[in-house]
C-alpha positions in Angstrom: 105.9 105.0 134.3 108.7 104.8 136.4 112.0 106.9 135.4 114.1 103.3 134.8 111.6 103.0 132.0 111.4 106.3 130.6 115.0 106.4 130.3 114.7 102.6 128.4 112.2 103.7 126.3 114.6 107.1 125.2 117.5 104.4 124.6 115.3 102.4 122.9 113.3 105.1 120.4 116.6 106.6 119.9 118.4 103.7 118.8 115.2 102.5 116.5 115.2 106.0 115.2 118.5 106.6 114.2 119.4 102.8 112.9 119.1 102.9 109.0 115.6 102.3 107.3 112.9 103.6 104.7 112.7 107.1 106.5 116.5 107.7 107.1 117.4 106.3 103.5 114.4 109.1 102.1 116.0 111.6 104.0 119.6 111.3 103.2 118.6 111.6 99.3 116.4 114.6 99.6 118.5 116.4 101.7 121.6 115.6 99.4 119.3 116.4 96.1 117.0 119.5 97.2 119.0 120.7 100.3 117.6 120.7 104.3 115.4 123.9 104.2 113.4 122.0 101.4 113.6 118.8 103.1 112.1 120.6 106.4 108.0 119.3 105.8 109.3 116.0 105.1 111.2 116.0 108.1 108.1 117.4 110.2 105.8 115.0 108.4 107.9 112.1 109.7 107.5 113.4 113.6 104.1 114.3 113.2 103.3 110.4 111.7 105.2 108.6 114.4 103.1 110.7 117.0 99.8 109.9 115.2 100.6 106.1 114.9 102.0 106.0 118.6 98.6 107.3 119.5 97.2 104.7 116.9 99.2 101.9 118.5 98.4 103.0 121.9 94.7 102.9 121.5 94.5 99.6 119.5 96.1 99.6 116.2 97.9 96.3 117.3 94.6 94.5 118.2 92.9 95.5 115.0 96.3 94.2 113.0 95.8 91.0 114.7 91.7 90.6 115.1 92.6 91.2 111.2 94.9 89.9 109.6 94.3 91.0 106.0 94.5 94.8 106.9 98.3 94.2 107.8 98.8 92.5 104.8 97.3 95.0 103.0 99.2 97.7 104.6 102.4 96.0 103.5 101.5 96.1 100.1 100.5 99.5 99.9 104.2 100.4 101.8 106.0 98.1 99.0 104.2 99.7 95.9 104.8 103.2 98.1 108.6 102.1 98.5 109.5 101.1 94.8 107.4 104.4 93.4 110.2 105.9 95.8 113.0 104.0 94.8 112.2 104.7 91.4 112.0 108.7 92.3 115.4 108.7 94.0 117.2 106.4 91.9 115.7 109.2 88.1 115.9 112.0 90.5 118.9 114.7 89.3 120.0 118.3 90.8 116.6 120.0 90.8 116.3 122.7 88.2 113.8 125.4 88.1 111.4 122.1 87.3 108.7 122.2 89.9 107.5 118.6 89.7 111.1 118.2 91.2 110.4 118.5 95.1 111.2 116.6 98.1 108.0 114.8 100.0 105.1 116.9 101.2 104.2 117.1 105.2 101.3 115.1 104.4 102.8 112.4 102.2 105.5 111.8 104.7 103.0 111.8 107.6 101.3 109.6 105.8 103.8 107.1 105.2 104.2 106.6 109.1 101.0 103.9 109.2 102.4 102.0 106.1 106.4 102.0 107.4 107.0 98.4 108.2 109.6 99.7 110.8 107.5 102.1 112.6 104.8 100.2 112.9 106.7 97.6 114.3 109.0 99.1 116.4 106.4 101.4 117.9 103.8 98.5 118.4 106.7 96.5 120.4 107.5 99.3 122.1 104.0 100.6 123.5 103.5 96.8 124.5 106.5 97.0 126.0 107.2 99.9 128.2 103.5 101.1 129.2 102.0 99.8 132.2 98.9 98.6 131.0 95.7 99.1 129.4 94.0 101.1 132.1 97.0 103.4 132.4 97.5 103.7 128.5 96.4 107.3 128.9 99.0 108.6 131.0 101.9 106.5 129.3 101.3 107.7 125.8 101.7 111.2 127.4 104.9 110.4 128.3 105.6 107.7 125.1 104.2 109.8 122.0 106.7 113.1 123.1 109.6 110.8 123.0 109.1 109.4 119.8 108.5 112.5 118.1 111.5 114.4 119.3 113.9 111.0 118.7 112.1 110.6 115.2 112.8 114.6 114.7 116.0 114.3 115.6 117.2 111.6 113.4 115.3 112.5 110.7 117.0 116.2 111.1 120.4 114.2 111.5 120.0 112.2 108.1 119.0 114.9 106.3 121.5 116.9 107.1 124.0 113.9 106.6 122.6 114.0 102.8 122.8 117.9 102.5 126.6 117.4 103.3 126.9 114.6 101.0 125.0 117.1 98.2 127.4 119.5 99.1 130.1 117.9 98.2 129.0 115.7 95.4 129.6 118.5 92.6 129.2 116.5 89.4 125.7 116.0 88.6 126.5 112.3 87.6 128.3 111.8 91.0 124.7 112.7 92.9 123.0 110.9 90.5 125.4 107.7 91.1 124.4 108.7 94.9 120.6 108.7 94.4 120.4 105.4 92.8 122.8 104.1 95.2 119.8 105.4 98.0 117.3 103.9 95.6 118.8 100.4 96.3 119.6 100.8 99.9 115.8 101.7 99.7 114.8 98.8 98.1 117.0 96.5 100.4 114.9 98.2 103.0 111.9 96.5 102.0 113.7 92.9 102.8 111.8 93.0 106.2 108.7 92.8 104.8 109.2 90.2 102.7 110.7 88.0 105.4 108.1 89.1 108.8 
């Protein structure tokens, strides 16, 4: 991979990072209701997701979505029920108290999320298609391609959160941030319009 490209493919993860979806909408709310240091395995869990479905992708996760069709219409179910149990969470949540059911994602529920995000899958799909330079160099490009995405996905994911912390910060009423999360619930849920129409 030529340096042209690898500095297309940092415009493009960065730009399809950082543009509002699921991830960023998630983040903003649980950095605004439980603060960045809380926030900080969702935010990991995000990078560490886009790195194992770039690897995914890069190795045929696009061919098995097409060889089977069903498997991508079955992912796309699980991410809408997994988006409205979300939505629902953010839109009920409240300042957290001593309450420990109250907690922002996990690592592992956040990583997990990446191979059910409608937007990473298919940004990241259209992107490994598109920049490497073919199948018997797939190797070497997701060297280069996987590091990207992780540190543009880190990045914005680090950005939103602390974009939400502020917003916490200065959201003092409790009935303000819960008039915020529900506002996050429905961008969340307007998310999901993608899915419905691809």
């Amino acid at each position: 991979m030529d340096s042209a490209s690898i500095l297309g493919l940092v415009f493009f993860s960065a730009t399809a990072a950082f543009t509002p979806g699921p991830n960023n909408v998630m983040l903003t709310s649980s950095g605004a209701t439980f603060g960045f240091r809380r926030s900080l395995p969702h935010i990991l869990g995000i990078a560490a997701g886009i790195g194992c479905l770039s690897i995914a992708g890069g190795f045929g996760l696009a061919g098995l979505l097409a060889a089977i069709p069903q498997l991508h219409l079955l992912m796309k179910a699980v991410a809408i029920l997994f988006l409205g149990y979300l939505a629902w969470k953010i839109g009920s949540a409240g300042r957290p108290t001593s309450d420990k059911s109250a907690r922002p994602l996990t690592f592992v529920q956040a990583a997990g999320f990446q191979l059910v995000n409608p937007k990473g899958v298919t940004l990241l799909g259209s992107a490994i298609i598109a920049y490497s330079t073919g199948i018997e160099n797939i190797l070497s490009d997701l060297v280069i391609m996987v590091p990207i995405f992780m540190l543009t996905s880190l990045s914005s994911a680090s950005t939103w959160c602390l974009f939400g912390t502020i917003i916490g910060r200065l959201l003092k009423e409790d009935s303000a941030l819960h008039k915020f999360n529900i506002a996050m619930a429905i961008l969340l849920v307007a998310s999901m319009a993608p899915i419905f129409l691809g």
